[in-house]
C-alpha positions in Angstrom: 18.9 100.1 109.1 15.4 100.5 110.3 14.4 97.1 109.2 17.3 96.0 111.2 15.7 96.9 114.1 12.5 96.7 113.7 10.0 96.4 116.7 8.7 93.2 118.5 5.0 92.3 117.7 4.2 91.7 121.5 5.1 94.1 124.5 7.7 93.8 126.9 6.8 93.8 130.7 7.0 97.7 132.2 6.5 98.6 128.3 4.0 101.4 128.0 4.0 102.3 124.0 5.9 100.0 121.5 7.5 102.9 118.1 7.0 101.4 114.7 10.2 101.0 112.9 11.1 104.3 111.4 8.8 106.4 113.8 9.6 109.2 116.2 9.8 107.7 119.8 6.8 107.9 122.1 7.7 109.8 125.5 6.5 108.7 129.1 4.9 111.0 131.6 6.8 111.4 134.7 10.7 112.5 135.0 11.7 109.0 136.5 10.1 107.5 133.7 12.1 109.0 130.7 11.6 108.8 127.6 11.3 105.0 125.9 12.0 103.2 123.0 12.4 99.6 121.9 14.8 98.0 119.7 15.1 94.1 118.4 18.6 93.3 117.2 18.9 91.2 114.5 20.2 87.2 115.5 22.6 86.8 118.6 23.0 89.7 120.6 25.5 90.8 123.5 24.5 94.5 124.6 27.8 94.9 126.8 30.1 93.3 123.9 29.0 96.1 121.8 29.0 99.1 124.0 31.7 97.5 126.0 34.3 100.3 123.8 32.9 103.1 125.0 33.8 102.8 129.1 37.0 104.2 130.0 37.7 101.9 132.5 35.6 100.0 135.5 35.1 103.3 137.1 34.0 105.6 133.9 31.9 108.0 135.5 29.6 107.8 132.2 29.4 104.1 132.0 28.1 101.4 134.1 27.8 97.8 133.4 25.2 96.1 136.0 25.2 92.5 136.8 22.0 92.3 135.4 23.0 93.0 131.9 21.8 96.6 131.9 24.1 99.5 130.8 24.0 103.2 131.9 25.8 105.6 129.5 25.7 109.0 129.3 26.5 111.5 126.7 26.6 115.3 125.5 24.3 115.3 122.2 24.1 118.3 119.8 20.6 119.3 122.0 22.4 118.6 125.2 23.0 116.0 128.1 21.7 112.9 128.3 21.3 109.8 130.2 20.8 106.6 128.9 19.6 103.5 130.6 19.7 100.1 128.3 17.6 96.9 129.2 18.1 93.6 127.2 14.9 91.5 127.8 14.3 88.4 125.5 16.4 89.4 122.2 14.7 93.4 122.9 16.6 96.2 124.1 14.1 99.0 126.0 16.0 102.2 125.7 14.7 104.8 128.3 16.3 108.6 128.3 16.7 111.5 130.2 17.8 115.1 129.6 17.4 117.5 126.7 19.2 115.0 124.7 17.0 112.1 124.8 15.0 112.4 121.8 18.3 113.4 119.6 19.9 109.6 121.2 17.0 107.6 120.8 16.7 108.6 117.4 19.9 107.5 116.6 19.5 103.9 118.8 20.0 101.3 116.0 23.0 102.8 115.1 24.2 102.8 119.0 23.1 99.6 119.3 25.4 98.4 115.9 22.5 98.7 113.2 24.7 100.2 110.8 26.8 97.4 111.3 27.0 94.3 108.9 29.0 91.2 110.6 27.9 89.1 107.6 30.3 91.0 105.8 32.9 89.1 107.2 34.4 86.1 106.1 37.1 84.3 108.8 40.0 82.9 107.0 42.1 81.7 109.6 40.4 79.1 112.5 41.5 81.2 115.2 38.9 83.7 113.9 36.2 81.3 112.8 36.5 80.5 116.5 36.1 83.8 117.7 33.7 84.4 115.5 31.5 81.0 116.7 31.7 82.3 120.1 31.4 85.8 120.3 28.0 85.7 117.4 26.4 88.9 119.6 29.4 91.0 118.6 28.1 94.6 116.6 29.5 97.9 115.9 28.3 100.6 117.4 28.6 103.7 116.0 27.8 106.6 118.5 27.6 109.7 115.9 29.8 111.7 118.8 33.5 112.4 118.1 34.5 114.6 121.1 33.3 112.1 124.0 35.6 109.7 122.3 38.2 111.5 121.3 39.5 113.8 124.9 39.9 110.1 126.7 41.5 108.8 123.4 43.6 111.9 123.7 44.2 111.0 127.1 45.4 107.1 126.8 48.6 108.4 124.6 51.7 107.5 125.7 50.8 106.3 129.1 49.2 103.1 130.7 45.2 102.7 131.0 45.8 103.3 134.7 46.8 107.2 134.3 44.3 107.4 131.5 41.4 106.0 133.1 42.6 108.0 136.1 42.8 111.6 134.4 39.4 110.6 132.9 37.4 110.0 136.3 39.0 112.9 138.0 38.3 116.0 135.1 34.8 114.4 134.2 33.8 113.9 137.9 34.7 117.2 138.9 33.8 119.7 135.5 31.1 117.3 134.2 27.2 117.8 134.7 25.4 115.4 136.4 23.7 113.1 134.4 20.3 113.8 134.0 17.3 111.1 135.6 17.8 108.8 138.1 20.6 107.6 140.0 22.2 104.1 140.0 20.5 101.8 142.6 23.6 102.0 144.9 23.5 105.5 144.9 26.2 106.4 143.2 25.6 109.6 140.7 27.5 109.6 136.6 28.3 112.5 134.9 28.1 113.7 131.7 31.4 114.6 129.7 31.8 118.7 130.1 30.9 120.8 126.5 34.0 122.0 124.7 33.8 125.6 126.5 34.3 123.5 129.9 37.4 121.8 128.9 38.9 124.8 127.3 38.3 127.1 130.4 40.3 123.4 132.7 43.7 125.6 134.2 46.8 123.9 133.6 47.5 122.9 137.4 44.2 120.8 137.2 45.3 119.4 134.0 48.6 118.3 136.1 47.0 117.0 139.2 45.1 114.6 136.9 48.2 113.3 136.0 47.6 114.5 132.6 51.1 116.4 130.9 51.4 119.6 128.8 51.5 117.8 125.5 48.4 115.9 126.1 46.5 118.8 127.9 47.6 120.8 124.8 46.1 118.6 122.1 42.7 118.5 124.0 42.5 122.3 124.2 43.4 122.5 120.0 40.8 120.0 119.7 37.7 121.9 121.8 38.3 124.9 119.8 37.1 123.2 116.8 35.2 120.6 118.6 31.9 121.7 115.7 34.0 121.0 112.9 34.8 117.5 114.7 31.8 116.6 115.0 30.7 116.5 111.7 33.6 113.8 111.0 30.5 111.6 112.8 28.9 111.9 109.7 31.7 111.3 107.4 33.5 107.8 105.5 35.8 107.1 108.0 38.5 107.7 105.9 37.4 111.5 105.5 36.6 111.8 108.9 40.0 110.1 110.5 42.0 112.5 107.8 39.9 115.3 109.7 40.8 114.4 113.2 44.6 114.2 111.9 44.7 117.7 111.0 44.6 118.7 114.5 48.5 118.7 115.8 49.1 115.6 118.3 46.1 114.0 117.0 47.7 111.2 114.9 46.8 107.7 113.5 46.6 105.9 116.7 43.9 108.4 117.9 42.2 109.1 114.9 41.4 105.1 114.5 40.5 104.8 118.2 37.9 107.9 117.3 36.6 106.7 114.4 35.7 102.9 115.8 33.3 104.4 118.5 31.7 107.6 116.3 31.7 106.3 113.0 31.5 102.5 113.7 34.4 102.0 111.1 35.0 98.1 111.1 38.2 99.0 108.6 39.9 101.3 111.3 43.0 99.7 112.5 45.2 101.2 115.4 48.4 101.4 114.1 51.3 102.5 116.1 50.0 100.9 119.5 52.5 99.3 122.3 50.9 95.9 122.4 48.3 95.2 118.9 50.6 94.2 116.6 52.5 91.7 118.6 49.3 90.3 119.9 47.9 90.3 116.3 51.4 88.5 115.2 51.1 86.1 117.9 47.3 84.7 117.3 47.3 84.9 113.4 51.3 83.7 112.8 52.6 82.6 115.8 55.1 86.0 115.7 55.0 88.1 119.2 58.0 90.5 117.8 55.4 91.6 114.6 55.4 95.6 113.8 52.2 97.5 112.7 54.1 96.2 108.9 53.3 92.7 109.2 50.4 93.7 111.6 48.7 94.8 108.5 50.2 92.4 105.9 48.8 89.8 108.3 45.2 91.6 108.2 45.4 92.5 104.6 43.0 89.3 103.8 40.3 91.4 105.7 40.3 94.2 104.3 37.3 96.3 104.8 36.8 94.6 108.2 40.3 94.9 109.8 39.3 96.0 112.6 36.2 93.7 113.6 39.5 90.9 112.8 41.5 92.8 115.9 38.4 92.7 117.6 37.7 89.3 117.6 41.4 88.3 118.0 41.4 90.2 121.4 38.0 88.6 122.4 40.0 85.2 121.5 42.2 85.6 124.7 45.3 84.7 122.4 47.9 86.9 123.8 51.8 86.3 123.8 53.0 85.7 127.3 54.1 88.7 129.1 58.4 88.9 129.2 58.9 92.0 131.1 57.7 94.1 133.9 54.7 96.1 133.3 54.8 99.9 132.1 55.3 101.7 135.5 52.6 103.7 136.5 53.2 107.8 136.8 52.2 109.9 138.6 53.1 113.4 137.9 50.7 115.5 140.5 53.1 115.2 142.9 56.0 116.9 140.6 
């Protein structure tokens, strides 16, 4: 994985130290200036294609895309918040950190950045893909090595539109999250960092209903907190092991357990079975057959196995999508019940 990344010979402008590949990175004096590391991706590279899974929506509170290419992410490591700020320059990606969590993230920055991740591995068999795959070559994996910052807004897109989800997921991290360590964003505004498991157990129920989130959901997340260190270790599990984990949580099926298991464990064989809309748009693009069922969903992607789900991937970068024939999925909003 290392030699995946490995450093750039010459030094990118504002770099102050340059980590050789396998080496503990180098802090920088100053609280602005964070902690810094660099990374060279292998070949063609898209920073927001890979970390584009992890925002929860245009106005995550832990994710920002910047015209300029840049991404700011924050997370809750295993040595606390951090905030991450992610600069493509010239085929190098400048990492630069804040919070007690910085050294445990940049560690672990190939891996974010998809170095665990072997696209070579697949092999397009139908020419919608080899398209896909021709124009999206920057696509990785990422793999995060965090299951509970993944999992609560996974939890919280079940059963309802992205709206309510996204919704529910601004409102409870805005308001119980920390404030992400470092600097602000250039406009001002401030991100959060998602709340530690004792946070979101302690959430009352009439908060959990004015974010439009219901019992059943609200429940889950509260079985899941209470084991949230057990969870965690599913980060450094075969996906298969750690999605049969997640499962044994009650309301924490398939569905969630795959949408998990993409982000944390970068698990390019982790399909989402038992979604509204996959399997008729994976029907449509690979066999012209909008009405498909998770069934022929996965007869159609059994050719790929092993990498079924960089296949959905690339199918949904494609565009290919059947039409819509009816209305969309009204929008809820149960705070006002």
């Amino acid at each position: 994985m290392a030699g995946r990344f490995t450093p750039r010979p010459r030094t990118a402008p504002g770099a102050v130290a340059r980590t050789a590949p396998g080496a503990a990175p180098r802090t920088t004096p100053g609280a602005r200036a964070g902690t810094r590391r660099w990374a060279t991706p292998p070949g063609p590279y898209d920073l927001g294609l890979v970390l584009g899974p992890l925002r929860r929506g245009p106005g995550d509170p832990t994710f920002r895309a910047l015209p300029d290419g840049t991404v700011r992410r924050t997370c809750r490591t295993p040595d606390g918040p951090c905030a991450l700020r992610l600069t493509p320059y010239d085929g190098t990606v400048t990492a630069e950190a804040w919070g007690p969590g910085a050294g445990w993230q940049l560690e672990r920055l190939p891996e974010l950045l998809g170095g665990a991740d072997d696209p070579d591995a697949f092999a397009p068999r139908h020419r919608l893909l080899a398209a896909a795959q021709r124009r999206r070559p920057g696509l990785r994996l990422c793999r995060t090595g965090l299951v509970m910052e993944s999992l609560i807004p996974s939890v919280l897109e079940q059963k309802v539109t992205t709206v309510e989800a996204y919704r529910a997921w601004r409102l409870l991290v805005r308001k119980y999250g920390d404030p992400a360590p470092g600097p602000a964003l250039d406009s001002g505004e401030q991100l959060y960092v998602v709340p530690d498991a004792r946070t979101w157990a302690l959430i009352p129920s009439w908060e959990w209903h004015r974010a439009g989130v219901d019992a059943k959901r609200s429940a889950t997340i509260l079985r899941a907190v209470r084991v949230a260190r057990r969870l965690e270790e599913a980060a450094a599990m075969e996906p298969e092991r750690a999605a049969a984990r997640l499962e044994l949580i009650p309301g924490i099926g398939p569905w969630t357990a795959a949408e998990v298991v993409q982000r944390s464990n970068g698990a390019p064989d982790a399909v989402t079975v038992g979604d509204l809309h996959l399997p008729g748009i994976v029907g449509h693009a690979l066999a012209g057959d909008r009405d498909a069922d998770d069934a022929a969903m996965l007869e159609l992607l059994a050719p790929y196995e092993g990498q079924r789900h960089r296949a959905t991937r690339l199918i949904l970068l494609s565009g290919r999508t059947p039409p819509r024939r009816a209305p969309r999925m009204p929008v809820r909003n149960i705070a006002h019940l």
